[in-house]
C-alpha positions in Angstrom: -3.5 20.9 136.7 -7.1 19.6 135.7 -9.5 20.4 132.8 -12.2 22.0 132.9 -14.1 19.7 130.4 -15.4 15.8 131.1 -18.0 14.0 131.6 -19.8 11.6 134.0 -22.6 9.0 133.4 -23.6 6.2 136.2 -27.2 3.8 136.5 -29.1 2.1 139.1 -32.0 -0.2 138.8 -34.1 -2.6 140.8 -37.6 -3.9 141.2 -38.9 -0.4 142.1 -37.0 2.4 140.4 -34.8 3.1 137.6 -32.0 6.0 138.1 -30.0 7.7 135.6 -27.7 10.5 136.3 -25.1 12.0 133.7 -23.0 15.1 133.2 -20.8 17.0 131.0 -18.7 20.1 132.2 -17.5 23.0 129.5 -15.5 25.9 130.0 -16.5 29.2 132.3 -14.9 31.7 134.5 -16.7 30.5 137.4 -18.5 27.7 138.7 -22.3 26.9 137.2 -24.3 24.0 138.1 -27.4 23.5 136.1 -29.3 20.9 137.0 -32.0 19.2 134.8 -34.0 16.6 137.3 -38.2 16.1 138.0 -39.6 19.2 139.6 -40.5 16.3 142.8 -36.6 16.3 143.4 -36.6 20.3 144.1 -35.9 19.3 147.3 -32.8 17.6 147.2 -31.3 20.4 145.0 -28.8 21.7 147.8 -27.6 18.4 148.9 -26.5 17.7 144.8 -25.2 21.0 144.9 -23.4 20.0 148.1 -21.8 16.9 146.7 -20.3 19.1 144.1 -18.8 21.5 146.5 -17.4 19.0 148.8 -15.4 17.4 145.5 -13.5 20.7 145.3 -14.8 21.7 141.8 -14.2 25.7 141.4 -14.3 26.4 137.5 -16.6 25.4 134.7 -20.3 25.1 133.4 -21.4 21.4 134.9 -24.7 19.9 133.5 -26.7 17.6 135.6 -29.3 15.4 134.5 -30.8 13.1 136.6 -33.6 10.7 135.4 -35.8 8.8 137.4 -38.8 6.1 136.9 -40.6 4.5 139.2 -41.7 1.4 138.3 -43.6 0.5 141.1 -46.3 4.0 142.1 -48.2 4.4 145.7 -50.6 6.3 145.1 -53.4 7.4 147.8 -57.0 8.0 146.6 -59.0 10.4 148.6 -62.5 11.4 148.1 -64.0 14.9 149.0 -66.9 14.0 150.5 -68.3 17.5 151.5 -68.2 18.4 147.6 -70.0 14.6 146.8 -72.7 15.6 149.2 -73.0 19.0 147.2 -73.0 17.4 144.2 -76.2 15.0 145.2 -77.7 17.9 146.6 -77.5 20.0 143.2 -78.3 16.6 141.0 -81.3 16.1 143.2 -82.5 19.8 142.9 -82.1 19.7 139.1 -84.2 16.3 138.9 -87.0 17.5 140.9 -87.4 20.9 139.0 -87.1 19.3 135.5 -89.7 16.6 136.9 -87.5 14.1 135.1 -87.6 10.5 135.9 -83.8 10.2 136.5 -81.7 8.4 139.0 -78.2 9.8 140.1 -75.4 7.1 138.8 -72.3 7.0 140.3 -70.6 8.1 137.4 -72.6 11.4 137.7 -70.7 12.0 140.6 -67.8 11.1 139.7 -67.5 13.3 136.4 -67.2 16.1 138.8 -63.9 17.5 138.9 -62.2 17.3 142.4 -64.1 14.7 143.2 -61.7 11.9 143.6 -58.2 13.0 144.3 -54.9 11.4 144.1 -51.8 11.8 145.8 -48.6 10.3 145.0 -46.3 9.6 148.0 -42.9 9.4 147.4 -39.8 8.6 150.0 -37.2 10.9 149.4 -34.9 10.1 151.8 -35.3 6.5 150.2 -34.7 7.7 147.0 -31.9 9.8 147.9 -29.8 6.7 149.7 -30.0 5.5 146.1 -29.7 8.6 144.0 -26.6 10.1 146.3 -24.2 7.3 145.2 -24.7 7.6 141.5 -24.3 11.0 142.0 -20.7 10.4 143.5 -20.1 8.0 141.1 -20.5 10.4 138.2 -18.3 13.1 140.2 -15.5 10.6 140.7 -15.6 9.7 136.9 -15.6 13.3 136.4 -12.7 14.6 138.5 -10.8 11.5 136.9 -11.4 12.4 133.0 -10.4 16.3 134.2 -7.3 15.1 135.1 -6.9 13.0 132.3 -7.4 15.6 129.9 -4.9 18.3 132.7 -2.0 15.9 132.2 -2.6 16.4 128.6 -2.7 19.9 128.6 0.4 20.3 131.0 2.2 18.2 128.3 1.3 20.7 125.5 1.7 24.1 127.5 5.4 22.8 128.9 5.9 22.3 125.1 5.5 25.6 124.5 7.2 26.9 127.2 9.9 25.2 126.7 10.1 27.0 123.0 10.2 29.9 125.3 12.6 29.5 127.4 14.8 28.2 124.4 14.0 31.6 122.6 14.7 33.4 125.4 17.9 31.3 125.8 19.4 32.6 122.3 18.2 35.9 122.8 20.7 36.2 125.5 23.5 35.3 123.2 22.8 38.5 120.9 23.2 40.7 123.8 26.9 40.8 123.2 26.0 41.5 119.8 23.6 44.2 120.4 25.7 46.3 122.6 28.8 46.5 120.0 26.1 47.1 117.1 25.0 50.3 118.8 28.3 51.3 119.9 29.5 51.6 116.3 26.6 52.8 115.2 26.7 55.6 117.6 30.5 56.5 117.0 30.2 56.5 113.3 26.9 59.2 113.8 28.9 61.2 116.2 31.9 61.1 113.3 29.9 61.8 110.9 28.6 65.2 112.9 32.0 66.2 114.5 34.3 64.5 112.2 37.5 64.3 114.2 36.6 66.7 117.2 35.7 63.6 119.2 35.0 64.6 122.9 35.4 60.6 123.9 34.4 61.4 128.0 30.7 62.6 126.0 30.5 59.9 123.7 31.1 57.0 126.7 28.6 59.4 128.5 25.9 59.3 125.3 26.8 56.0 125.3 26.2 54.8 128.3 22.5 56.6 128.0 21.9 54.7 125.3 23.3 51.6 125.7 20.9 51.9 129.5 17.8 52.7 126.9 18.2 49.2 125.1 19.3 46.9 128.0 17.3 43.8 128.0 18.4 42.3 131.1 16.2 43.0 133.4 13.1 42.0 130.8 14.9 38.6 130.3 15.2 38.3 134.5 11.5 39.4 134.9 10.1 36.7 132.2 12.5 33.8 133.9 10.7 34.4 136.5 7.7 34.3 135.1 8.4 30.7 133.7 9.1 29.5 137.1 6.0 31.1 138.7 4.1 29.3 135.8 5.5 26.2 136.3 4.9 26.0 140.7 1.4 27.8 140.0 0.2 24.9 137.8 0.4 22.6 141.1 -2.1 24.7 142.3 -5.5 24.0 142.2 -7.5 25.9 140.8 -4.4 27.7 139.1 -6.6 28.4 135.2 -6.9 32.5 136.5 -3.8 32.5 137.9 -1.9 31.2 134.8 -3.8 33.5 132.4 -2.6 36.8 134.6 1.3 35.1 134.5 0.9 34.5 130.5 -0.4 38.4 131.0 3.1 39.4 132.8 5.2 37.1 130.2 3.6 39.4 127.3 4.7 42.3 128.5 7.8 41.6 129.2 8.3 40.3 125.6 6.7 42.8 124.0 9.2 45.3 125.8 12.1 43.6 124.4 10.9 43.4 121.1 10.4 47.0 121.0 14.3 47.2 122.0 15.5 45.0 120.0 18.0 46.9 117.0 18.8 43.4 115.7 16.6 41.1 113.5 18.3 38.0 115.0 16.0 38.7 118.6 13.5 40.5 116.6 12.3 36.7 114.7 13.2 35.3 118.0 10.3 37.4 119.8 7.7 36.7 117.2 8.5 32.8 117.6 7.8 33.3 121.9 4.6 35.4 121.1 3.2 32.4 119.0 4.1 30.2 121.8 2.4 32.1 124.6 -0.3 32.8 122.0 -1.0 28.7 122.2 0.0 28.6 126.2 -3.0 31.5 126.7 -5.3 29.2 124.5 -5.0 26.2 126.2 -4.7 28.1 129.7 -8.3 28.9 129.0 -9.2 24.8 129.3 -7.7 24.9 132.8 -9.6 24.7 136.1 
């Protein structure tokens, strides 16, 4: 069982670059990368998404960001020398017609947009030798604190099921109790309708109805099972869906023996499990 929550933060720096990668993770149905890095890295997008796929990450909102300065820049200069030559051309043109006395500087030429033009080269496979293991670094920190946290939360929802199971334990006591509660009640209706003209073969037959209308068993059977389920699908991962459909299965089968229970006794006993798989469904939602 892991959480869906954590975070990751990792830093490289030498002579020519300083790297910066961190990332926290909340909760969400399905898996969301967002990744917050310099446009210039667009292309390395897949492969970060890749390193996340290849952790086995399935559930969860994960925010990247990725910094990066360069402390050392190449940058290429390149002059347009077909616009320079227009540029004389129209500087010359405009001297001769103004019959000003003017010389071209260089600076006239260079005022001109698109004159000179820089390019900044960048190695991305260079950079991403160096980026790629921060990147891992940051998952590995992140898988760890979701597990951290999973052992946590497999602590507190076995709490709870365990109040369950104990619940569910003393509600099996009362059966006995139950049944000969609605026997007497249903013999002291049928005397008070019939008085002594007691047909007994249609009273155990009435009873029998009746006494089929409020069995429990099979609800108690069907929510054991349940539990168990619960408990081998948490190995599981990703098992967060799964366990919210089981805690789905486990209130209904409650819920059906509250509304047969005749007694108070399993009628507090039911509202105590609902408030413990009320605080297993909350937690269930943390879960990868």
């Amino acid at each position: 069982m892991r959480s869906m929550t954590g975070y990751g933060t990792s830093e490289y720096s030498d002579e020519n670059i300083r790297i910066s990668v961190d990332l926290k993770a909340y909760n969400n149905k399905y898996l969301d990368i967002s990744l917050n890095m310099p446009s210039w890295l667009g292309p390395l997008e897949g492969r970060v998404r890749d390193i996340v796929k290849n952790k086995r990450i399935f559930r969860g909102r994960i925010e990247f960001n990725i910094r990066i300065k360069e402390l050392v820049e190449n940058i290429k200069i390149n002059i347009d020398e077909t616009l320079v030559e227009s540029v004389v051309s129209s500087l010359n043109s405009v001297i001769k017609k103004s019959s000003l006395k003017s010389e071209i500087q260089l600076s006239d030429i260079l005022n001109f947009e698109g004159v000179i033009k820089t390019d900044k080269t960048r190695d991305l496979e260079g950079i991403w030798e160096l980026l790629s293991p921060e990147i891992e670094a940051v998952l590995d920190q992140f898988i760890f604190e979701k597990e951290r946290e999973g052992i946590l939360l497999k602590e507190d929802i076995f709490s709870s099921l365990d109040l369950i199971t104990l619940d569910l334990k003393n509600i099996t006591k009362y059966i006995p109790l139950v049944e000969e509660k609605i026997k007497n009640n249903f013999r002291e209706k049928f005397t008070e309708v019939l008085g002594n003209e007691i047909d007994e073969n249609r009273i155990l037959s009435e009873l029998g109805v009746l006494l089929v209308k409020y069995d429990i068993n099979e609800e108690i059977v069907r929510l054991k099972s349940h539990i168990e389920n619960f408990k081998l699908s948490s190995r599981e991962i990703p098992c967060g869906k799964k366990l919210d459909f089981i805690c789905q299965e486990m209130n209904r089968e409650i819920n059906t023996i509250g509304s047969k229970s005749p007694i108070i006794e399993i009628s507090k006993l039911v509202v105590n499990m609902k408030n413990s798989l009320e605080q297993i469904r909350e937690q269930a939602r943390n879960v990868e």
